[in-house]
TIMIMI-6808 format. One record per residue (C-alpha): y, z, x; residue in one letter. Coordinates in pm, whole numbers, plus 50000, padded with zeros to 5 digits. Layout:
# TIMIMI-6808
north:Y, up:Z, east:X, rest:A
...
This chain:
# TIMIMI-6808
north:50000, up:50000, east:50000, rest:X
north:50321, up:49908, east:50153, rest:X
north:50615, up:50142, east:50038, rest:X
north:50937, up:49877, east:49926, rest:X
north:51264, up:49891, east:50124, rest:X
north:51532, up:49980, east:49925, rest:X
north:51797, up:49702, east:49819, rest:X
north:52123, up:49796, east:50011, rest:X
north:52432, up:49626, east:50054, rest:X
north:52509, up:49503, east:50423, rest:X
north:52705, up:49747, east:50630, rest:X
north:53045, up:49561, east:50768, rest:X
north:53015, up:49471, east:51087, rest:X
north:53244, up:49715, east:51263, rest:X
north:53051, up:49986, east:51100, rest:X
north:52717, up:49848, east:51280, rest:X
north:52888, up:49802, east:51594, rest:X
north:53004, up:50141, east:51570, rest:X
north:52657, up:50274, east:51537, rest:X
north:52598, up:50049, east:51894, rest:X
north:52882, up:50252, east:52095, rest:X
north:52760, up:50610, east:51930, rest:X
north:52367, up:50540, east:52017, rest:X
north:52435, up:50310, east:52361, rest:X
north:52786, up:50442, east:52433, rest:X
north:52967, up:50132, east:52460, rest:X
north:52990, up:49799, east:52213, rest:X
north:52751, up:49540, east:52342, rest:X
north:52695, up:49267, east:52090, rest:X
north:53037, up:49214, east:52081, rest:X
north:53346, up:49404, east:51971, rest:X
north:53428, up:49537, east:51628, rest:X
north:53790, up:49359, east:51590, rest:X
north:53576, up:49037, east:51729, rest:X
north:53587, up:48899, east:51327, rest:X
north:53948, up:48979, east:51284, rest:X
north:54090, up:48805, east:51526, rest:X
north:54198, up:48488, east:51347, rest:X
north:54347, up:48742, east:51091, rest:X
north:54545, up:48927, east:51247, rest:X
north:54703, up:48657, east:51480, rest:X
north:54772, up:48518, east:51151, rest:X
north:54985, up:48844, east:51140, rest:X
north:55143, up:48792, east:51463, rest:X
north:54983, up:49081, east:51631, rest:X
north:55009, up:49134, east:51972, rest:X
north:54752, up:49345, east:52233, rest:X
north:54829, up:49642, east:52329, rest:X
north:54825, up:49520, east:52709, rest:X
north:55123, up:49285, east:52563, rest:X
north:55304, up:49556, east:52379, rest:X
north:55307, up:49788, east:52624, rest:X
north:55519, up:49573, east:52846, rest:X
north:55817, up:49548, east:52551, rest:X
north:56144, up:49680, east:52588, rest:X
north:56239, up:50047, east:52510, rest:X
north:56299, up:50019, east:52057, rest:X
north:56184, up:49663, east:52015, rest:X
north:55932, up:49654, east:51712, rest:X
north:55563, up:49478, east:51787, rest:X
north:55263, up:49442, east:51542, rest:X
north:54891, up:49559, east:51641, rest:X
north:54586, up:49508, east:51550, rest:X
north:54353, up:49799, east:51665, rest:X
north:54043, up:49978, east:51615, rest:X
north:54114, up:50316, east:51508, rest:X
north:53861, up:50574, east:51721, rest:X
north:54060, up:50899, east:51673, rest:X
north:54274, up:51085, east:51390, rest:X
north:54422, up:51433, east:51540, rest:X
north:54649, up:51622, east:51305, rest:X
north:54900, up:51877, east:51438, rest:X
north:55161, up:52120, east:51188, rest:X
north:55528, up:52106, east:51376, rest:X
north:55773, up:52436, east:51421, rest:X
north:55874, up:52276, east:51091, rest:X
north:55580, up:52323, east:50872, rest:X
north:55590, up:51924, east:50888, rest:X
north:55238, up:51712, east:50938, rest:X
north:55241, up:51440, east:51150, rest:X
north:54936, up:51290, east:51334, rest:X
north:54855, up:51095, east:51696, rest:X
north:54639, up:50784, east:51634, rest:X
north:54397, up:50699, east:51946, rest:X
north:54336, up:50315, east:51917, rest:X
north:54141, up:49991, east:52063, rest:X
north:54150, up:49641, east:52125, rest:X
north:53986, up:49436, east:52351, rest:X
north:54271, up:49490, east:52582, rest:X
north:54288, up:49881, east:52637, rest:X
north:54320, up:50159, east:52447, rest:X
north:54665, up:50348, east:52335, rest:X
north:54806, up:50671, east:52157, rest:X
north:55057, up:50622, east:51869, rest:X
north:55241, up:50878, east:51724, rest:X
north:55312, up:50916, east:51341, rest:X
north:55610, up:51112, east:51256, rest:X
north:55595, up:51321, east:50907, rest:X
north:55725, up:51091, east:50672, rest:X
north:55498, up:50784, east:50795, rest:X
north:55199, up:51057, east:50789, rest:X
north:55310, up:51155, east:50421, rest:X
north:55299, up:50771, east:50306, rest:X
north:54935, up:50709, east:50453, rest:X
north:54752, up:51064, east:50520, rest:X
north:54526, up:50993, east:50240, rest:X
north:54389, up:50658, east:50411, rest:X
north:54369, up:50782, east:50795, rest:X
north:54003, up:50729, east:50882, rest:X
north:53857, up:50733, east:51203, rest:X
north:53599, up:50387, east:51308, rest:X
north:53807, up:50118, east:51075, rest:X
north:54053, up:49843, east:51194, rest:X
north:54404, up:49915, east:51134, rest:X
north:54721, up:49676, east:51127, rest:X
north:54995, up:49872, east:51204, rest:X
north:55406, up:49781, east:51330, rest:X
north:55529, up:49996, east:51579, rest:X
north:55825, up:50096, east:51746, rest:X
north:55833, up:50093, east:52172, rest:X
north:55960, up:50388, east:52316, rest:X
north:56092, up:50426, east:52659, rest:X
north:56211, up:50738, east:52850, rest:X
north:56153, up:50674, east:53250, rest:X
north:55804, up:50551, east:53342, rest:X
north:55651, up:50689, east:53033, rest:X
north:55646, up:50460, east:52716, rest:X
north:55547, up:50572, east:52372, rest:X
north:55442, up:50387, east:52059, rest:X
north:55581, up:50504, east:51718, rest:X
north:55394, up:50395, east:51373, rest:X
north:55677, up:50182, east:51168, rest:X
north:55375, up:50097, east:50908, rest:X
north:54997, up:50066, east:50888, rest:X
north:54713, up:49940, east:50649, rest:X
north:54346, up:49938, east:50689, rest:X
north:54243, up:49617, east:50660, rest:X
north:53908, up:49521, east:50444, rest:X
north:53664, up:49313, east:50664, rest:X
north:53512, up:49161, east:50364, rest:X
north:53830, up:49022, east:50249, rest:X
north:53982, up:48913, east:50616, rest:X
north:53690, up:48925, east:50837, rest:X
north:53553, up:48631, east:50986, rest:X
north:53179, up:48606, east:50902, rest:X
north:53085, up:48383, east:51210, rest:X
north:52779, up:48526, east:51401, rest:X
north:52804, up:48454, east:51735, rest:X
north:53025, up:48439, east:52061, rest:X
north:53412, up:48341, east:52017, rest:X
north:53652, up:48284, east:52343, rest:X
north:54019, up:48250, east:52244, rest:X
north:54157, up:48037, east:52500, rest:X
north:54586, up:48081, east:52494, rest:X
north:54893, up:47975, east:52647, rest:X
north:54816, up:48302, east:52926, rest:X
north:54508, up:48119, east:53056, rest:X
north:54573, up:47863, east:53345, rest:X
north:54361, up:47561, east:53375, rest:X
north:54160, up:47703, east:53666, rest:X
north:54072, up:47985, east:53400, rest:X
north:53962, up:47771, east:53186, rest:X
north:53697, up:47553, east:53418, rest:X
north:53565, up:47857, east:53533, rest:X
north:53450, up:47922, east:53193, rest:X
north:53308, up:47630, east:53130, rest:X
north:53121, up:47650, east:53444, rest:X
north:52995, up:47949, east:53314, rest:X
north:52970, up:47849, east:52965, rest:X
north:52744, up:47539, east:53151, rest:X
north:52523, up:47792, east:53374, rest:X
north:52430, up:48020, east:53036, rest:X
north:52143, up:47979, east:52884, rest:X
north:52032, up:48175, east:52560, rest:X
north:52017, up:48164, east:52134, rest:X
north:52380, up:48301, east:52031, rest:X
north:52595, up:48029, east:51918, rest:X
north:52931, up:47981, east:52114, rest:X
north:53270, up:47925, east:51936, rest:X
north:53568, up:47778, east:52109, rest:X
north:53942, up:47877, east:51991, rest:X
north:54215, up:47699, east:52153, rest:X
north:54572, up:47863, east:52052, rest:X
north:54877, up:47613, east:52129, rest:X
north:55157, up:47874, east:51997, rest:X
north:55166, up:47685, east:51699, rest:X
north:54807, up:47687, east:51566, rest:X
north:54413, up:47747, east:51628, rest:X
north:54188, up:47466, east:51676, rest:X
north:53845, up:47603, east:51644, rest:X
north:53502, up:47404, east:51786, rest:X
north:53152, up:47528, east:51787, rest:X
north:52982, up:47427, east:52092, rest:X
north:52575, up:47276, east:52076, rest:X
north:52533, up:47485, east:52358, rest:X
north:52410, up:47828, east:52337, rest:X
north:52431, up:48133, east:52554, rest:X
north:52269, up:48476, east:52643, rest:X
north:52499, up:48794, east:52562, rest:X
north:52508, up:49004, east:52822, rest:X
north:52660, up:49180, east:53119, rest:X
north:52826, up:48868, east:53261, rest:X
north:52925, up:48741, east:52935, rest:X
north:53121, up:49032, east:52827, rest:X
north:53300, up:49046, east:53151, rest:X
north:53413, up:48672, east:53021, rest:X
north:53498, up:48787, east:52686, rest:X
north:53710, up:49089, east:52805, rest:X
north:53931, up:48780, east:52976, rest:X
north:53891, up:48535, east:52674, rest:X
């Protein structure tokens, strides 16, 4: 007799991948704001590599990975909250003052992708980012549901950058599909490649660039 497996719905994918980091301690498939990408570029959002290089009060959008909520109570009696968060570039603290914590305290969740506008602080050598605005944004509405591999080739990459990934792209062999988007500053021109490729080590070192 052979006991039926219950009919669940499928977890979103940053919820699996989160799973991966907590049991293997890092995201090795691929990472969890992978299938937002064309989203939020559609939004204009920057890294947080990028937006930590802007100018002391000039406003910048992010799209981020939200890994830690920490609450604190000020002299004041106020709430606010500090926001650790994630992208494929590095990983940043941003501050909510009270009244931004009052409008969205009831949504702060730790392991979900966040959009959020914030404000660049800068006092010396140390610069701050300030929450303007967030929303948590729904994978199943915005997420892209494409299964395999995706390099992002920009205006940042220089054309020796890009040979040596197809070099590498060319010396690959595996099963997970490979997807190509090219980024002109205008608009994304997207191309899935015949070839395939292993996911591994090497290839992640790739994607981290891509």
């Amino acid at each position: 007799y052979v006991t039926p497996l219950p009919t669940v719905d499928k977890a979103p994918k940053y919820l699996i991948l989160q799973w991966e980091k907590d049991l293997l301690g890092l995201y090795f498939s691929s990472h969890p704001l992978d299938n937002l990408q064309t989203f939020f570029e559609s939004k204009r959002a920057k890294s947080i590599s990028e937006v930590l290089e802007k100018k002391n009060n000039q406003i910048a959008i992010l799209g981020v990975m939200v890994n830690k909520v920490r609450r604190i109570t000020t002299k004041k009696g106020d709430v606010m909250a500090f926001l650790t968060v994630e992208d494929k570039s590095g990983i940043a603290d941003v501050v909510l003052f009270p009244k931004v914590y009052q409008v969205i305290k009831n949504e702060l969740e730790e392991g979900k992708p966040m959009l959020i506008a914030v404000r660049v602080s800068v006092k010396g050598d140390e610069k701050s980012l300030f929450m303007e605005k967030g929303q948590y944004i729904d994978e199943s509405k915005y997420g892209d549901e494409f299964e395999g591999i995706t390099f992002r080739i920009n205006e940042t990459h220089s054309e020796n950058d890009i040979k040596e990934l197809k070099r590498y792209l060319s010396s690959s062999n595996g099963d997970t599909p490979v997807r190509i988007i090219v980024n002109n500053g205008k608009e994304n021109k997207s191309v899935l490649l015949e070839k395939r490729i292993e996911m591994n080590g090497e290839t992640k070192k790739w994607l981290r660039k891509f």
